[in-house]
Backbone bond lengths (Angstrom), bond angles and torsions (degrees), N, CA, C in turn:
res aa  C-N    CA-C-N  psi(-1)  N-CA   C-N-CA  omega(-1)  CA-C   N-CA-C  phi
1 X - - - 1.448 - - 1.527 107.17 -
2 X 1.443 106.60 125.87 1.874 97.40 -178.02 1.404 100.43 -80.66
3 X 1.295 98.79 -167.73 1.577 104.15 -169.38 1.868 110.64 -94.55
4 X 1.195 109.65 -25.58 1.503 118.56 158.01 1.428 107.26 -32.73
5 X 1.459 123.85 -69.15 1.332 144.48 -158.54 1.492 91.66 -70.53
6 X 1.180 103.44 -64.71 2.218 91.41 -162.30 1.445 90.64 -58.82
7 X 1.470 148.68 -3.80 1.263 146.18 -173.67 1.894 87.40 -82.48
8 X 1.234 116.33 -80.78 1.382 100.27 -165.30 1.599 112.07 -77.50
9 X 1.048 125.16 19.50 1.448 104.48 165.04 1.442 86.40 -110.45
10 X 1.249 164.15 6.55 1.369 156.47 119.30 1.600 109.53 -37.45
11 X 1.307 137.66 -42.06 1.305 124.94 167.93 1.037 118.18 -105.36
12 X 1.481 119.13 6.76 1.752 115.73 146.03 1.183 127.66 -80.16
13 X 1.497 119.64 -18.37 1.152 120.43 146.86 1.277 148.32 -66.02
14 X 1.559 109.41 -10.94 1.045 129.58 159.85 1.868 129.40 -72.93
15 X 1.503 81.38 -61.59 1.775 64.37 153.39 1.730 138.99 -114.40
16 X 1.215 100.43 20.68 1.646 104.01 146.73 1.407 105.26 -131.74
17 X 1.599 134.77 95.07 1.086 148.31 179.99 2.007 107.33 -58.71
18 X 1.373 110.50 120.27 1.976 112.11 -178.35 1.219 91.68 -127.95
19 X 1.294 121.64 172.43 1.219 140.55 150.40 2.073 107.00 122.03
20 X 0.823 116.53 158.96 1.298 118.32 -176.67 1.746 118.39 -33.26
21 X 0.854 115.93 -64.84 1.936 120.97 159.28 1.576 93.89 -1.44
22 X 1.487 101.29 -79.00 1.411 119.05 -156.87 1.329 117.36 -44.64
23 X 1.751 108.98 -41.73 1.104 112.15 -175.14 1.563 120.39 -80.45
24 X 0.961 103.01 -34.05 1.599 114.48 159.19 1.899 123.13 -44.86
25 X 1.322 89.99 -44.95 2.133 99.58 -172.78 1.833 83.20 -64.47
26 X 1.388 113.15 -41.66 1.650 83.95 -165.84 1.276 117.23 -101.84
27 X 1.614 112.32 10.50 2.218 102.40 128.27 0.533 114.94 -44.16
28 X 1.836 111.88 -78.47 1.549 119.06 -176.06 1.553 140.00 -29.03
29 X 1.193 101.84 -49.64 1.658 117.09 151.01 1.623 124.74 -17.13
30 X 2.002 92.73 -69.15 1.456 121.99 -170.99 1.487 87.50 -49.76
31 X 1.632 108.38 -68.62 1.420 121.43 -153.80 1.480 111.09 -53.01
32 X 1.084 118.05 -58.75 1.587 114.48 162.60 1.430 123.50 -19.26
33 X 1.329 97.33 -65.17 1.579 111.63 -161.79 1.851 108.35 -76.45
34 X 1.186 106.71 -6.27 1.362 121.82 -164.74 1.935 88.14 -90.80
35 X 1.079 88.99 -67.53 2.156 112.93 171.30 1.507 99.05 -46.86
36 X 1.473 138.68 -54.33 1.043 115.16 -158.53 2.066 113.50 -100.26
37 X 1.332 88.22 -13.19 1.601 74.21 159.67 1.831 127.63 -99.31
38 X 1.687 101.13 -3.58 1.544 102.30 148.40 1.293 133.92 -100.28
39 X 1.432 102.28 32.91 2.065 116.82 178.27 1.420 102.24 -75.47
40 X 1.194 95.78 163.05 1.981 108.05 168.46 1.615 99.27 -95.64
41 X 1.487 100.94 128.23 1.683 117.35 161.67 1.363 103.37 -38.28
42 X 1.631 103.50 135.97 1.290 131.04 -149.15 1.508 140.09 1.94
43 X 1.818 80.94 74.47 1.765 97.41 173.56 1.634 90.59 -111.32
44 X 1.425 102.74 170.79 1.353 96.91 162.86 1.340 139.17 -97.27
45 X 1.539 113.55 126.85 1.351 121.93 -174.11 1.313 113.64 -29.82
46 X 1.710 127.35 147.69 1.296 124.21 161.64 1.639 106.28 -97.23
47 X 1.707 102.48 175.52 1.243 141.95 -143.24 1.742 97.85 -118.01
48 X 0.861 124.05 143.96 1.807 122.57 163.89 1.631 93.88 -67.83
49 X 1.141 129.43 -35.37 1.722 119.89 -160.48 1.495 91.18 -75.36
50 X 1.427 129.14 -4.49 1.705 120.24 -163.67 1.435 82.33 -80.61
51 X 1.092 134.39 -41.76 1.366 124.11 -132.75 2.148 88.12 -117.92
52 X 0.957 135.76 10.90 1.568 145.03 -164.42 1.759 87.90 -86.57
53 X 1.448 97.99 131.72 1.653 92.09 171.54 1.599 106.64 -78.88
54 X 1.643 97.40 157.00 1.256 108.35 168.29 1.374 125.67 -109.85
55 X 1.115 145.41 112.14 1.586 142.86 -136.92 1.706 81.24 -124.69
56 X 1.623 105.17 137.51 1.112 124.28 -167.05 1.612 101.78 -62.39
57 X 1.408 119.69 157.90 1.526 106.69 170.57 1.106 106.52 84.58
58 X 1.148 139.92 -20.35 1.282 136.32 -145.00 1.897 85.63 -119.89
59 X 1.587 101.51 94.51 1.429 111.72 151.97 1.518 114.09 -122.56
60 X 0.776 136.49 157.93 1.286 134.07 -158.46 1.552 94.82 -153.97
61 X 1.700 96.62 113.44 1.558 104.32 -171.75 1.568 94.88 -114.90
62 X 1.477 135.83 161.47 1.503 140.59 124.82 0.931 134.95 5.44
63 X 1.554 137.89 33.36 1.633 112.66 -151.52 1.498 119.34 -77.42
64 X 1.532 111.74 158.09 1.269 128.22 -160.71 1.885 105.46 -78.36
65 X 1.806 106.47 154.30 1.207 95.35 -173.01 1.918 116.69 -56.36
66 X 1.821 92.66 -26.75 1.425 73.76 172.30 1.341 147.90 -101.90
67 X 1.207 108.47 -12.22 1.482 124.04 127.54 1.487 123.70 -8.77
68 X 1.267 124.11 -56.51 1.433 137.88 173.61 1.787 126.06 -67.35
69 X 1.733 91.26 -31.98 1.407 115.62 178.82 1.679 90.04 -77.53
70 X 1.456 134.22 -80.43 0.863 139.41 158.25 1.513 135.24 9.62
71 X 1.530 104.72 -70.21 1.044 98.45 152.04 1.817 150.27 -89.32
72 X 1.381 87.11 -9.65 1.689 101.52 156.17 1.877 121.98 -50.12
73 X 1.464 90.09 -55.48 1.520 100.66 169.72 1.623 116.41 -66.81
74 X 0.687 130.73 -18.38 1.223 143.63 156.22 1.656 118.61 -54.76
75 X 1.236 99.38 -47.09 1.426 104.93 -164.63 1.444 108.90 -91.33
76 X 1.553 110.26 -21.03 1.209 121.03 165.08 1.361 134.46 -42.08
77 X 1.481 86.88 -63.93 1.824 116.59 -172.76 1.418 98.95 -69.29
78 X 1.224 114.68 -33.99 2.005 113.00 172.85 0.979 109.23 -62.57
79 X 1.305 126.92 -44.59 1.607 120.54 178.42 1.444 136.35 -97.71
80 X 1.615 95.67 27.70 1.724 131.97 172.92 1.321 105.58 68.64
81 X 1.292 120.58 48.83 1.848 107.12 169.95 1.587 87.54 -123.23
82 X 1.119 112.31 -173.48 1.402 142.53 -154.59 1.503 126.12 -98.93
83 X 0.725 139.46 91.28 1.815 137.34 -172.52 1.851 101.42 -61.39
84 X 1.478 136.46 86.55 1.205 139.31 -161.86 1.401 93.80 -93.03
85 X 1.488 142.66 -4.39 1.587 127.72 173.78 1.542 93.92 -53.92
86 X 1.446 96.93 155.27 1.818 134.53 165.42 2.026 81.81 -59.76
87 X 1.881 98.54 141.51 1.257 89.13 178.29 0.577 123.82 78.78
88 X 1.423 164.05 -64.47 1.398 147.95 -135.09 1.548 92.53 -104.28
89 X 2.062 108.33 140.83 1.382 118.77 173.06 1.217 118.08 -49.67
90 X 1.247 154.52 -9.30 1.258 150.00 -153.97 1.687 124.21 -122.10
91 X 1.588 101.66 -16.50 1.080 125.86 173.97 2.088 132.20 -93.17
């Protein structure tokens, strides 16, 4: 896959979101809406994220710009291209 391509299926995924996630939010959805019209008067309504599985491991932090650089280069050199920054061993 060149890098053009993972470019637009990266912003085709953006605005038509696929993949398992997706299919899940619209359980979640169901489940909500299922939960919130059998709630007791004035509890608080639920959320689709109440009901979103949580898969162990799965924290999901901020990562840092270089962190991102980091692992780009990383992902590079795995898939045999070249790290061309000033500096860096690989270049």
């Amino acid at each position: 896959m060149s890098s053009a391509e993972l470019t637009e299926w990266m912003v085709f995924s953006k605005m038509e979101p696929f993949g398992s996630e997706v299919d899940l939010l619209g359980h979640a959805i169901v489940a909500a809406t299922i939960a919130n019209v059998n709630r007791q008067k004035g509890t608080k309504p639920y959320n689709p994220s109440d009901f979103m599985p949580k898969f162990s491991g799965e924290t999901r932090k901020e990562q840092t710009v270089e962190e991102q650089v980091q692992i780009a280069a990383m992902m590079t050199i795995g898939l045999g291209g070249q790290d061309l920054r000033e500096g860096s061993e690989n270049g």
